[in-house]
C-alpha positions in Angstrom: -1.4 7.9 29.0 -1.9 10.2 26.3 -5.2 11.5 24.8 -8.9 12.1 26.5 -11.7 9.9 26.3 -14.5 11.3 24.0 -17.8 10.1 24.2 -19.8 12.3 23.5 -19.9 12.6 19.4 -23.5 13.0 17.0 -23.7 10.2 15.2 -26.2 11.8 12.2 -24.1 12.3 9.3 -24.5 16.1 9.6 -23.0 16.3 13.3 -20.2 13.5 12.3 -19.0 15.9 9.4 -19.8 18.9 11.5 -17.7 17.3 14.5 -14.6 16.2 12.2 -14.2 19.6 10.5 -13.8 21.0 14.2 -12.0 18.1 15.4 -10.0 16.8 12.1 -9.6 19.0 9.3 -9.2 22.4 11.2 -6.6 21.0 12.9 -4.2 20.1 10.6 -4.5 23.1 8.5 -3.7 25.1 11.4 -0.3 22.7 12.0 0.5 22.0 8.6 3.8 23.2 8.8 4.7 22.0 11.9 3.3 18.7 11.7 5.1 18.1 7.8 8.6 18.9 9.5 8.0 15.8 12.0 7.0 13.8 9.0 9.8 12.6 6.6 10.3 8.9 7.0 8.3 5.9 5.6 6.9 3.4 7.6 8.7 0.1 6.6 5.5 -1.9 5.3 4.5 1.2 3.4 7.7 1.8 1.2 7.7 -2.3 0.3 4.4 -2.0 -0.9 5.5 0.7 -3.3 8.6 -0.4 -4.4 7.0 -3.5 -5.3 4.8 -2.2 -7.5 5.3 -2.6 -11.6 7.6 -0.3 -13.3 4.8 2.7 -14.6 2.2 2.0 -12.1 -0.4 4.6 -11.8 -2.3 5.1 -8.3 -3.8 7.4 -5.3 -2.8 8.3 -1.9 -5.5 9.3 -0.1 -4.9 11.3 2.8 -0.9 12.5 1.7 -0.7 14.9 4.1 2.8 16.7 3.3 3.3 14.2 0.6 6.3 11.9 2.2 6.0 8.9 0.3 5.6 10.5 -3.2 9.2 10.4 -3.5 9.3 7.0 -2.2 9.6 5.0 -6.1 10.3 7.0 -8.6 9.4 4.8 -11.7 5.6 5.1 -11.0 2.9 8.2 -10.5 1.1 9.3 -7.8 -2.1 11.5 -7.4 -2.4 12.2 -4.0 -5.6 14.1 -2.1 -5.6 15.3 1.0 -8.5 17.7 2.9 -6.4 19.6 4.1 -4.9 22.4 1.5 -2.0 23.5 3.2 -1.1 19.9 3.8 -1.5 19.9 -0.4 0.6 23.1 -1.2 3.5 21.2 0.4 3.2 17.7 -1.3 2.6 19.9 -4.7 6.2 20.4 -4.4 7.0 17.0 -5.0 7.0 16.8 -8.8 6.5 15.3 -11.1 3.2 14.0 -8.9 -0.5 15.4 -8.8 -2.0 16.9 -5.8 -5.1 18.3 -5.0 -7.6 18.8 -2.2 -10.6 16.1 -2.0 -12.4 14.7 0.6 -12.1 10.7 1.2 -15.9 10.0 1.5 -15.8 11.9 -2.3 -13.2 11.2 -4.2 -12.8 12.9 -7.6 -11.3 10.2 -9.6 -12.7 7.8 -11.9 -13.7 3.8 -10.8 -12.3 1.0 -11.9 -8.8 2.8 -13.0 -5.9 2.6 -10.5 -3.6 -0.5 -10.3 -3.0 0.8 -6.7 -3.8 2.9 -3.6 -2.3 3.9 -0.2 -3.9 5.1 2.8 -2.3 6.0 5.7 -3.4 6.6 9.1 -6.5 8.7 7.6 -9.6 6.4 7.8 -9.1 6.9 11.9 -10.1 10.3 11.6 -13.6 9.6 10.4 -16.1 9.5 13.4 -18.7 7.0 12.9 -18.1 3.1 11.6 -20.6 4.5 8.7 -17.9 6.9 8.0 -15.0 4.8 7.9 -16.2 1.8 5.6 -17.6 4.4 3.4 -14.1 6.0 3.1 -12.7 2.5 2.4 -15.2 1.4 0.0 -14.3 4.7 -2.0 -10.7 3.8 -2.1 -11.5 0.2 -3.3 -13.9 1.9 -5.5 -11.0 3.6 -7.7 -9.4 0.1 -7.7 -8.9 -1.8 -11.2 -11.3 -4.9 -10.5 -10.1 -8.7 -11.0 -10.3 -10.0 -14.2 -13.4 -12.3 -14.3 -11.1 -15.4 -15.3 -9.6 -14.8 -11.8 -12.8 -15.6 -9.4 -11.5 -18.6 -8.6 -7.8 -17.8 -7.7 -6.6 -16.7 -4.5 -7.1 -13.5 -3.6 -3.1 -12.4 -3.6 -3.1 -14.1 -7.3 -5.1 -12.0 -8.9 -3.9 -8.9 -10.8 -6.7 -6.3 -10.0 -5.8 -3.0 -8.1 -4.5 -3.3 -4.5 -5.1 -0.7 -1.5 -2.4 -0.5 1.5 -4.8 1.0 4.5 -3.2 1.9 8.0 -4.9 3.1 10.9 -3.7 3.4 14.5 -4.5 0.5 16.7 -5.9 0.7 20.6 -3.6 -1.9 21.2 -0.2 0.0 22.0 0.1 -1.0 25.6 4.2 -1.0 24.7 4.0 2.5 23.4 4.8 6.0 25.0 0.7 6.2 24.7 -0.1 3.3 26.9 -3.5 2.0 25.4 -4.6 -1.5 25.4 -7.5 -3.4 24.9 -9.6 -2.3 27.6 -9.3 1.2 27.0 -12.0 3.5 25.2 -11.4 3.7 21.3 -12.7 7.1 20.4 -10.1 9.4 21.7 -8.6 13.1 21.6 -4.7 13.0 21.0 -2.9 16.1 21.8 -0.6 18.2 19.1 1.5 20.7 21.2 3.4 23.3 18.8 5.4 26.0 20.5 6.0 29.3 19.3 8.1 32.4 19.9 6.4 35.2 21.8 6.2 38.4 20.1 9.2 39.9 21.7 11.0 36.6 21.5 12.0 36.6 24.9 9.5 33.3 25.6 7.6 30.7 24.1 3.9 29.7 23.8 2.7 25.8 23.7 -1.1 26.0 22.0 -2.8 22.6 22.3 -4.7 20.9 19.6 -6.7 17.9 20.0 -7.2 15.6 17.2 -10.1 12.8 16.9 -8.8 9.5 16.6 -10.9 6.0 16.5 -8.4 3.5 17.7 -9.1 0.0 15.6 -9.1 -3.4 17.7 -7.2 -6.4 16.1 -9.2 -7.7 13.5 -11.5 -4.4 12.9 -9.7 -3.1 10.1 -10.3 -6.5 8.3 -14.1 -6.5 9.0 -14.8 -2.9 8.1 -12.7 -3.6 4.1 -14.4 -6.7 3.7 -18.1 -4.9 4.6 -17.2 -2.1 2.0 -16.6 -4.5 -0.3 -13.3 -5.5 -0.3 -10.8 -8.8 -0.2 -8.0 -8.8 2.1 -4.9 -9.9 0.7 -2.8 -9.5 3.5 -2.6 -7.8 7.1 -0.6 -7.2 10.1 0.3 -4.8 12.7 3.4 -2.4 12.4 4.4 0.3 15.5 1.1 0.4 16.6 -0.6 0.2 13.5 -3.0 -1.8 12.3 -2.1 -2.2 8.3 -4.2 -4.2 5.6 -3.6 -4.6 1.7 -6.9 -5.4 0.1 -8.2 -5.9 -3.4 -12.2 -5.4 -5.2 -14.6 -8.0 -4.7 -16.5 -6.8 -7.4 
């Protein structure tokens, strides 16, 4: 089975921010470049949600990492964020889109704007359940509301913003990882990235370990609807746990 059991994070906002900049955000600016070249092709549920979106549709992706599904309909705009700046300087190169660095607890943009907004597997990364419906209720935050006409229709009538959220699921017992529902959900998962020695007669594997809260079937569902959200639709896609959601307020 892959990835160690971790037990032992501080659960004050301090250490949890402390703990995910060790943990999270160091990380991937370390294996930027290596992890963008093993990510190029969008997950199925992610690229209908954004080719179904109107023609000039303006939204976020939070947490774009290299930027891979910029490029995925090219009759709307994108501002994507990431905390990670090397991770940025590489989706920058996918014009004519935004990108900039931001955290997800903070984001930069103004409420109440976008018709849409994608997150994808970020929200696991965050370290406390304070943490991760915060991060949620930020995204749904930057979310046109419903109209108030609408407060009766059903929530996949209504034409306010929508959110895609993915996060990885504990339930994977199929997968090359091997969790299932008994196992622990606060995990480290390994990056291995091999380089040539200096004399380039060898390699070198270096180890990173990346934080990961696993979500249990029906926890993505109950942290959006506790930051404030309505789900419009959810499911579970290679060992993913994937929600489209929409303001309450």
């Amino acid at each position: 089975m892959s990835g160690l059991c971790q037990t032992s994070i501080d659960l004050s906002p301090e250490g949890a921010e402390v703990y995910e900049k060790q943990h999270v955000h160091q990380v991937y600016e370390q294996i930027a470049s290596h992890f963008s070249s093993t990510r190029y092709k969008p997950w199925p549920v992610v690229q209908r949600f954004l080719q179904g979106l109107p023609i000039g549709s303006v939204g976020l992706d939070v947490g774009c990492g290299n930027g891979k599904y910029l490029t995925v309909n090219p009759n709307i705009f994108i501002i994507a964020s990431d905390r990670s700046e090397n991770l940025v300087n590489i989706a920058s190169q996918h014009q004519p889109h935004a990108s900039l660095v931001a955290d997800n607890l903070c984001l930069p943009h103004p409420s109440s704007c976008f018709a849409f907004a994608i997150s994808i597997a970020v929200v696991h990364h965050l370290s406390t359940r304070t943490r991760r419906v915060q991060a949620i209720a930020a995204i749904l935050e930057t979310l046109r509301p419903r109209l108030a006409s609408e407060q009766d229709q059903p929530e996949h009538e209504r034409t306010g913003g929508r959110a895609l959220i993915y996060v990885w699921a504990l339930e994977q017992k199929n997968s090359r990882r091997g969790w299932d529902k008994t196992d622990e959900q606060d995990v480290m998962v390994p990056w291995v990235m091999k380089s040539r020695t200096d004399d380039r007669s060898g390699e070198i594997s270096t180890t990173f370990n990346r934080y990961y809260h696993l979500y249990r079937q029906g926890e993505l569902e109950k942290d959006i609807v506790d930051a404030g959200g309505g789900i419009v639709e959810s499911g579970y896609e290679k060992d993913n746990w994937w929600a489209i959601a929409g303001r309450c307020g």
